[in-house]
Biopython code that builds the backbone (N, CA, C, O; Angstrom):
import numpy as np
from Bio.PDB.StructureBuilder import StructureBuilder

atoms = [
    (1, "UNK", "N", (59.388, 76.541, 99.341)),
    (1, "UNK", "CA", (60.360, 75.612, 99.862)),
    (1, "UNK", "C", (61.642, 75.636, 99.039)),
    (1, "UNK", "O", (62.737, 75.541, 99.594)),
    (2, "UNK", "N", (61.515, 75.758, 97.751)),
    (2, "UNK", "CA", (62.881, 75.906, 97.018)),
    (2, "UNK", "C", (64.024, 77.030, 97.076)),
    (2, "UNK", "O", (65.173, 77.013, 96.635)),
    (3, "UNK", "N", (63.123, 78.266, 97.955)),
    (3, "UNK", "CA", (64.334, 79.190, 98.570)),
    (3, "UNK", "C", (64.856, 78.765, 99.758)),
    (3, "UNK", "O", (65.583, 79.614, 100.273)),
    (4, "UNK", "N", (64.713, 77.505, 100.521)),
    (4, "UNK", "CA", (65.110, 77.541, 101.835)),
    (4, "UNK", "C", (66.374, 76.610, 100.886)),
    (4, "UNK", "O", (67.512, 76.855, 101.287)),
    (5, "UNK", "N", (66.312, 75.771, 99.909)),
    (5, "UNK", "CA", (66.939, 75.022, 99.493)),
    (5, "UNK", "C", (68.191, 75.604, 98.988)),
    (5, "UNK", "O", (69.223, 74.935, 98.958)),
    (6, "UNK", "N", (68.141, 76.815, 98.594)),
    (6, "UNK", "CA", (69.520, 77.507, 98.506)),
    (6, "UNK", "C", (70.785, 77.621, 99.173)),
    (6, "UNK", "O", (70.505, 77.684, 100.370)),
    (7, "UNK", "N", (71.969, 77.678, 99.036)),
    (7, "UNK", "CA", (73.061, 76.744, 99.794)),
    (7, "UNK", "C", (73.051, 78.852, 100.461)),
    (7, "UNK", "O", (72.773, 79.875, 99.837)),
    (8, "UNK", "N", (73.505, 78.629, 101.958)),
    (8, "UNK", "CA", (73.712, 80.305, 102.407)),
    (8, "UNK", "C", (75.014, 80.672, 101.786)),
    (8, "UNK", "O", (75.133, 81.857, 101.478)),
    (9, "UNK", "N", (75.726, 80.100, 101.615)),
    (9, "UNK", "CA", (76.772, 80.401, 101.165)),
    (9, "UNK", "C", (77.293, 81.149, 99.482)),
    (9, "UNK", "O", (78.246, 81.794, 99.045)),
    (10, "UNK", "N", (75.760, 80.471, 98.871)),
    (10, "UNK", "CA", (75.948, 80.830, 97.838)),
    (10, "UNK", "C", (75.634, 82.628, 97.482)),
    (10, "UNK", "O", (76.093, 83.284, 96.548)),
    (11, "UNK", "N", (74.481, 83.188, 98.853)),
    (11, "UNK", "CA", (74.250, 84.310, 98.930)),
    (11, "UNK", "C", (75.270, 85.484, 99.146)),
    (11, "UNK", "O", (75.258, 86.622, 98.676)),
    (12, "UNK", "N", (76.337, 84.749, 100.173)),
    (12, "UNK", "CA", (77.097, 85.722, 100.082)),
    (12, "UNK", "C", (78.506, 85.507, 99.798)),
    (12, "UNK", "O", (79.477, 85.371, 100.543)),
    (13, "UNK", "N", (78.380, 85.512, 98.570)),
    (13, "UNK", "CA", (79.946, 85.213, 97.715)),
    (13, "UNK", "C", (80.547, 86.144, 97.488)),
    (13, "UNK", "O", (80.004, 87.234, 97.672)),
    (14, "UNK", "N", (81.964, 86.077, 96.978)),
    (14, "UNK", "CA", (82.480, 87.724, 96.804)),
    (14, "UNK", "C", (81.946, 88.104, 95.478)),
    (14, "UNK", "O", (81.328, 87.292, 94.790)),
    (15, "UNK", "N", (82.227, 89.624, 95.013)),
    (15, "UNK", "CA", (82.304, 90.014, 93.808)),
    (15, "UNK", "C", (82.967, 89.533, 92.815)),
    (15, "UNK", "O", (84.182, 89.363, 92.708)),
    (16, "UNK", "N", (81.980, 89.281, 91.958)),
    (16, "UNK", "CA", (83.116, 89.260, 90.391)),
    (16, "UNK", "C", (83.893, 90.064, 89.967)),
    (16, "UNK", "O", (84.174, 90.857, 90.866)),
    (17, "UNK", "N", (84.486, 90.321, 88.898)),
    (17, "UNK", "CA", (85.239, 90.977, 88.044)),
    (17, "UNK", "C", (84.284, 92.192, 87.677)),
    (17, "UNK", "O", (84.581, 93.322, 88.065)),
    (18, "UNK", "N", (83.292, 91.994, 87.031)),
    (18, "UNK", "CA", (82.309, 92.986, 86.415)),
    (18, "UNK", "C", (82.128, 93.949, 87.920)),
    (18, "UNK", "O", (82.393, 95.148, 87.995)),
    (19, "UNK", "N", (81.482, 92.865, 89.342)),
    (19, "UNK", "CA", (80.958, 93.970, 90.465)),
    (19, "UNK", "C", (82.221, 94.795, 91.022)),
    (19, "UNK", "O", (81.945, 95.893, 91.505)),
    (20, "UNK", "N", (83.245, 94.501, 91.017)),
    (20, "UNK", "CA", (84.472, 94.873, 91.274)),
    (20, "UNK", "C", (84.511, 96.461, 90.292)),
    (20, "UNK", "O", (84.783, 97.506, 90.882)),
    (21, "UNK", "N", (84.271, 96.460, 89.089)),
    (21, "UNK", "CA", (84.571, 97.367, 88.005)),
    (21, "UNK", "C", (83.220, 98.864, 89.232)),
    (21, "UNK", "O", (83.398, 99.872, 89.916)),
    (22, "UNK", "N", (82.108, 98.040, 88.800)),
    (22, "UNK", "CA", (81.382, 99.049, 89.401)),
    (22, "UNK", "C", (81.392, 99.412, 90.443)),
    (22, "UNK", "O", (81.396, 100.633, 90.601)),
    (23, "UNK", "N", (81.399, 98.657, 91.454)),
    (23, "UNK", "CA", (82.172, 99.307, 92.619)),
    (23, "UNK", "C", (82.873, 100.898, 92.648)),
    (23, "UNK", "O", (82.453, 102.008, 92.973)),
    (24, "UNK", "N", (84.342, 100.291, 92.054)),
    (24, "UNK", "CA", (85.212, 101.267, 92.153)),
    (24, "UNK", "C", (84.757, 102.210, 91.024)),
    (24, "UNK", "O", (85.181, 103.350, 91.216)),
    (25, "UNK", "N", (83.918, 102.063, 89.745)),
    (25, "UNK", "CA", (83.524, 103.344, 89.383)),
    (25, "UNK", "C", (82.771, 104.522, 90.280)),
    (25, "UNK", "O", (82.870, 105.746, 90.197)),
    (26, "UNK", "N", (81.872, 103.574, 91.293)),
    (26, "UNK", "CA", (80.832, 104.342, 92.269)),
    (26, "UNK", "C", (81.854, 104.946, 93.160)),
    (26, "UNK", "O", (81.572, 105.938, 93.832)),
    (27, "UNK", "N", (83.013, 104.403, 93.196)),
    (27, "UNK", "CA", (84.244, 104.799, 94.746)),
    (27, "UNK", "C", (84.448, 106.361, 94.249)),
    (27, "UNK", "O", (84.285, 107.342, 94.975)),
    (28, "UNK", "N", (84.795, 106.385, 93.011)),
    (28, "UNK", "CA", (85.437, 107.089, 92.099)),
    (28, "UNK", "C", (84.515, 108.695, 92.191)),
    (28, "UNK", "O", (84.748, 109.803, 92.675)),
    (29, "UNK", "N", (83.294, 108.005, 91.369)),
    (29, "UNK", "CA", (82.256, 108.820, 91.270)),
    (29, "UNK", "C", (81.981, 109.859, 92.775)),
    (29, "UNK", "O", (81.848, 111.070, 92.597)),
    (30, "UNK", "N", (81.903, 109.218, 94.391)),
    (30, "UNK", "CA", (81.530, 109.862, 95.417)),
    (30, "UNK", "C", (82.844, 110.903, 95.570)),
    (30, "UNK", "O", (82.887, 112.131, 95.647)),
    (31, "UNK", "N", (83.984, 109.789, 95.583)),
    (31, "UNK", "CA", (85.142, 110.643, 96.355)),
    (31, "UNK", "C", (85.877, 111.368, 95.509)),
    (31, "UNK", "O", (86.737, 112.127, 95.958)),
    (32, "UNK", "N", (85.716, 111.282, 94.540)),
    (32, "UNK", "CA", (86.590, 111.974, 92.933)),
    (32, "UNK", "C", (88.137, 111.236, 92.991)),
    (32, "UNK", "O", (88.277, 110.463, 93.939)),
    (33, "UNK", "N", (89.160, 111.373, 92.193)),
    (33, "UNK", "CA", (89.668, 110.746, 92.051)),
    (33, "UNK", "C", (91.466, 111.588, 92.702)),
    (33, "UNK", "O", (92.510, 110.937, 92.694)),
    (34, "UNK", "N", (91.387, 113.019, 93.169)),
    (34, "UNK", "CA", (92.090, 113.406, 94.606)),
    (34, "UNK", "C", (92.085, 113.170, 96.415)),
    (34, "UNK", "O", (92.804, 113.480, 97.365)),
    (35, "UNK", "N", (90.626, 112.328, 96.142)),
    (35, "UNK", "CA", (90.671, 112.127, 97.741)),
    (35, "UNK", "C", (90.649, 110.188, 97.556)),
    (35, "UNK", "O", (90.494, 109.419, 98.505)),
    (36, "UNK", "N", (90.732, 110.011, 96.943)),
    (36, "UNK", "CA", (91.063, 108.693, 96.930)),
    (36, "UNK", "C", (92.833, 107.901, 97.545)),
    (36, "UNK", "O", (93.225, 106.933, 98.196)),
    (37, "UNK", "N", (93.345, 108.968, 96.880)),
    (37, "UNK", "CA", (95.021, 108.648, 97.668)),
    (37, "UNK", "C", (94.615, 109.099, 99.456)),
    (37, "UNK", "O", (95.156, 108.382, 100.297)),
    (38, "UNK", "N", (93.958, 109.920, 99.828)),
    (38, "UNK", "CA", (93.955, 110.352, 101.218)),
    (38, "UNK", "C", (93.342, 109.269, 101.810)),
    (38, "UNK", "O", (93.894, 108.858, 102.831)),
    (39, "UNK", "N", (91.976, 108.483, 101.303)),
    (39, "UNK", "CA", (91.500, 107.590, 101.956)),
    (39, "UNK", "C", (92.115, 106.442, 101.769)),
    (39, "UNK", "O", (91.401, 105.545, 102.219)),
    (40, "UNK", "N", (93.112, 106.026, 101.316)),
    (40, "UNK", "CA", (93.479, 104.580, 101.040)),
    (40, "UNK", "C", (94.893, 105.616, 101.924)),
    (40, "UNK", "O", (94.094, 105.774, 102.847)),
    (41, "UNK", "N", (95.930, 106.245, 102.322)),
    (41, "UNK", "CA", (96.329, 106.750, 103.549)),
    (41, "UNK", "C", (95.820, 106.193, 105.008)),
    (41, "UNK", "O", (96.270, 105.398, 105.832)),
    (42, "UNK", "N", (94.796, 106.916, 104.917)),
    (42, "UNK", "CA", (94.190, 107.034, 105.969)),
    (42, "UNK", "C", (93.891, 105.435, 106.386)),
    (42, "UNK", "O", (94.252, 105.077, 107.507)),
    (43, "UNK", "N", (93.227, 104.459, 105.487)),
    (43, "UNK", "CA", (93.240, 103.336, 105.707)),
    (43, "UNK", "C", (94.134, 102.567, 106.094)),
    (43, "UNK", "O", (93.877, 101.661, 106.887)),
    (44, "UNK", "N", (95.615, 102.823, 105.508)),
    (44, "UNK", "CA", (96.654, 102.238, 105.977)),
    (44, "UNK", "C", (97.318, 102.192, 107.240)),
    (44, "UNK", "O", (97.664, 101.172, 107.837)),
    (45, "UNK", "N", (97.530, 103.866, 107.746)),
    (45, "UNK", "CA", (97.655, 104.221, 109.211)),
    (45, "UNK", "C", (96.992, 103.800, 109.886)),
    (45, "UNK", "O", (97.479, 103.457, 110.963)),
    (46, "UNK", "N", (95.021, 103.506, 109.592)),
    (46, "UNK", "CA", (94.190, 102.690, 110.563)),
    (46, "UNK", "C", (94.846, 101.348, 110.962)),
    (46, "UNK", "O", (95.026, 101.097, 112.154)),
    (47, "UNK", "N", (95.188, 100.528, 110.045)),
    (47, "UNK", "CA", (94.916, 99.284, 109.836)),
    (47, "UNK", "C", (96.779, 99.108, 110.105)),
    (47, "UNK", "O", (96.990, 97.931, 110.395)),
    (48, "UNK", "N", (98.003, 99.866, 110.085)),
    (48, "UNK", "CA", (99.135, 99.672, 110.794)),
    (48, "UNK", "C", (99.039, 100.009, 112.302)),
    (48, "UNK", "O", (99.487, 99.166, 113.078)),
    (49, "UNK", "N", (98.448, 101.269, 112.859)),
    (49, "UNK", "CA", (97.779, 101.349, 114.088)),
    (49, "UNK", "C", (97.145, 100.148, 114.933)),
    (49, "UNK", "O", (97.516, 99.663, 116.001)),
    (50, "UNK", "N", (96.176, 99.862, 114.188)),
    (50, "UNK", "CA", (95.891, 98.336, 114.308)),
    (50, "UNK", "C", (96.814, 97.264, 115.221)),
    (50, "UNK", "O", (96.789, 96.705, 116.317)),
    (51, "UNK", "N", (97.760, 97.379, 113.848)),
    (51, "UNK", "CA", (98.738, 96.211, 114.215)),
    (51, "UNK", "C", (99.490, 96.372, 115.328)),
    (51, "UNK", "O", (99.919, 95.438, 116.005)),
    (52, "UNK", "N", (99.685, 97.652, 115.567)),
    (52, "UNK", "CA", (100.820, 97.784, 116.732)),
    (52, "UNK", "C", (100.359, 97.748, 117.961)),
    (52, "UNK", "O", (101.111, 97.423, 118.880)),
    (53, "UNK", "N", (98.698, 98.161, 118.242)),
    (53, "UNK", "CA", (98.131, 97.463, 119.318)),
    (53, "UNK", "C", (98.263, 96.412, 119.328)),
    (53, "UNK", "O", (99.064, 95.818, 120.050)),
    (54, "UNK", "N", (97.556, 95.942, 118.576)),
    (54, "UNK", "CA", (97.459, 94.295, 118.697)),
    (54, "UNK", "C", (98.816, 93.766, 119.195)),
    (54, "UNK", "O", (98.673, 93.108, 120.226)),
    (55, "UNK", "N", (100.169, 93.860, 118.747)),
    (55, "UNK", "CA", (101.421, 93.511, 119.207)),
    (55, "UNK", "C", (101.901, 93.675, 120.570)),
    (55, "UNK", "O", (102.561, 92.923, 121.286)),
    (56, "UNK", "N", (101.299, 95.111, 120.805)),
    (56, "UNK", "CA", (101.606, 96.017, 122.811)),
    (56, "UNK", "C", (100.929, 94.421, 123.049)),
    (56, "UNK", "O", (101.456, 93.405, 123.501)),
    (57, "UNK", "N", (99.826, 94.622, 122.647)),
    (57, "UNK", "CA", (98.792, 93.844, 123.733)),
    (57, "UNK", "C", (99.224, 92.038, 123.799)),
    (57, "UNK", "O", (99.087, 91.133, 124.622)),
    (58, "UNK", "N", (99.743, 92.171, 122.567)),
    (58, "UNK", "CA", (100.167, 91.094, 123.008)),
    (58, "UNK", "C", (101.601, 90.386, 123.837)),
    (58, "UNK", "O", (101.543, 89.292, 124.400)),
    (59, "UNK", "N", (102.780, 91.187, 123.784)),
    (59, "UNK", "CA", (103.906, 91.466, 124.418)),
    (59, "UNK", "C", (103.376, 91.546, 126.041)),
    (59, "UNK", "O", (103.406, 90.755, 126.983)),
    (60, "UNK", "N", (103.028, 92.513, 125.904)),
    (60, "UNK", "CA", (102.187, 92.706, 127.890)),
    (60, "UNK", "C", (101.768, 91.310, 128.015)),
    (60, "UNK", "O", (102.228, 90.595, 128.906)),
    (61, "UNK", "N", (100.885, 90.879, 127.133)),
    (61, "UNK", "CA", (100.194, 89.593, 127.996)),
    (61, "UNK", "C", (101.357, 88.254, 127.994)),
    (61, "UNK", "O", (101.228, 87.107, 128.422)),
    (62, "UNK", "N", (102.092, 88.686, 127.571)),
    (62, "UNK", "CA", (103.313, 87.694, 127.280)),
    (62, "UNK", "C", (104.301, 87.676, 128.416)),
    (62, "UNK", "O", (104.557, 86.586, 128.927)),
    (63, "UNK", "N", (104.918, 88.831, 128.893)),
    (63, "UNK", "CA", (105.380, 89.553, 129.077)),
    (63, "UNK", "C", (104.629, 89.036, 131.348)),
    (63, "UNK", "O", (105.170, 88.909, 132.446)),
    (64, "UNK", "N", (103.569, 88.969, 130.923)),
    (64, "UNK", "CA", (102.847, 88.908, 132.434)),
    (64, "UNK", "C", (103.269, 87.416, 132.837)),
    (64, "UNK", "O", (103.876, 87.144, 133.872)),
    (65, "UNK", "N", (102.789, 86.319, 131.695)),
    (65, "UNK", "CA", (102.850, 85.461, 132.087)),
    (65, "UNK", "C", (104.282, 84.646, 132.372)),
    (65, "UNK", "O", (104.327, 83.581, 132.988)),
    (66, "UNK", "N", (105.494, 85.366, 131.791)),
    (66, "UNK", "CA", (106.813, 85.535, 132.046)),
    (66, "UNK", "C", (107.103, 85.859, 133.570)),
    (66, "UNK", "O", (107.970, 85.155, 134.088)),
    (67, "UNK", "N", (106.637, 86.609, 134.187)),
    (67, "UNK", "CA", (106.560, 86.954, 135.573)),
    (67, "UNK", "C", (106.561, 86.070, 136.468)),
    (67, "UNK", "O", (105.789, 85.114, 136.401)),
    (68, "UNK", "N", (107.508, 86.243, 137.561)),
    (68, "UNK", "CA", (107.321, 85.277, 138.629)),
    (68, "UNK", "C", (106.095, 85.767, 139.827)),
    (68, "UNK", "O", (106.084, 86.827, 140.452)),
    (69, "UNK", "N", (105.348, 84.921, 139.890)),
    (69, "UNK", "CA", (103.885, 85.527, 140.794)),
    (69, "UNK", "C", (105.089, 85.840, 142.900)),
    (69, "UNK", "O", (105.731, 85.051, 143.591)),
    (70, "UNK", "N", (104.867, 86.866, 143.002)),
    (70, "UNK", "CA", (105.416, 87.459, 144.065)),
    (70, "UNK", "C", (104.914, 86.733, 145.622)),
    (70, "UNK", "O", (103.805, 86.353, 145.999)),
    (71, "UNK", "N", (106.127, 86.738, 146.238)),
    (71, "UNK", "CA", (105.197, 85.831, 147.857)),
    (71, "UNK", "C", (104.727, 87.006, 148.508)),
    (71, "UNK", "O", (105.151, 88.160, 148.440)),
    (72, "UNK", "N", (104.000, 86.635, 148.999)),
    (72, "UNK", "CA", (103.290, 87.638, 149.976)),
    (72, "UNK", "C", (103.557, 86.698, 151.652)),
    (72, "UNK", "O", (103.129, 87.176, 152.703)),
]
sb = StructureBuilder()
sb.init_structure("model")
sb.init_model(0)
sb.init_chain("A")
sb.init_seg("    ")
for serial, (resi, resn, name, xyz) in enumerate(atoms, 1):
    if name == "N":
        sb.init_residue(resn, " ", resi, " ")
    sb.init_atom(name, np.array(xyz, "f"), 0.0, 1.0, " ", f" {name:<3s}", serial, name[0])
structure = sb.get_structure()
């Protein structure tokens, strides 16, 4: 009963300082330390890509409801 008593929140907290260190030693260790600029690239173009959908999509839907609905 004293594990149900655990707050959930407390399970998933962020990293410390220390898990942070190891982390990025393990980042380091897989990708070596030349493909690391390519993937943090590559992440950026994802995640600006991202944004500029998100913006189309939102302009269009903006953009619709701006519209005068047509008589038929």
């Amino acid at each position: 009963m004293a594990l149900l008593a655990i707050n959930p929140q407390l399970l998933w907290s962020a990293p410390s300082g220390a898990e942070w260190i190891i982390i990025l030693l393990v980042v380091v260790i897989f990708f070596g330390g030349k493909k690391i600029p390519e993937l943090a690239r590559g992440l950026g173009q994802g995640i600006r890509e991202f944004n500029n959908a998100k913006e189309n999509v939102k302009s269009e839907i903006e953009a619709g409801m701006k519209e005068k609905p047509k008589a038929e």
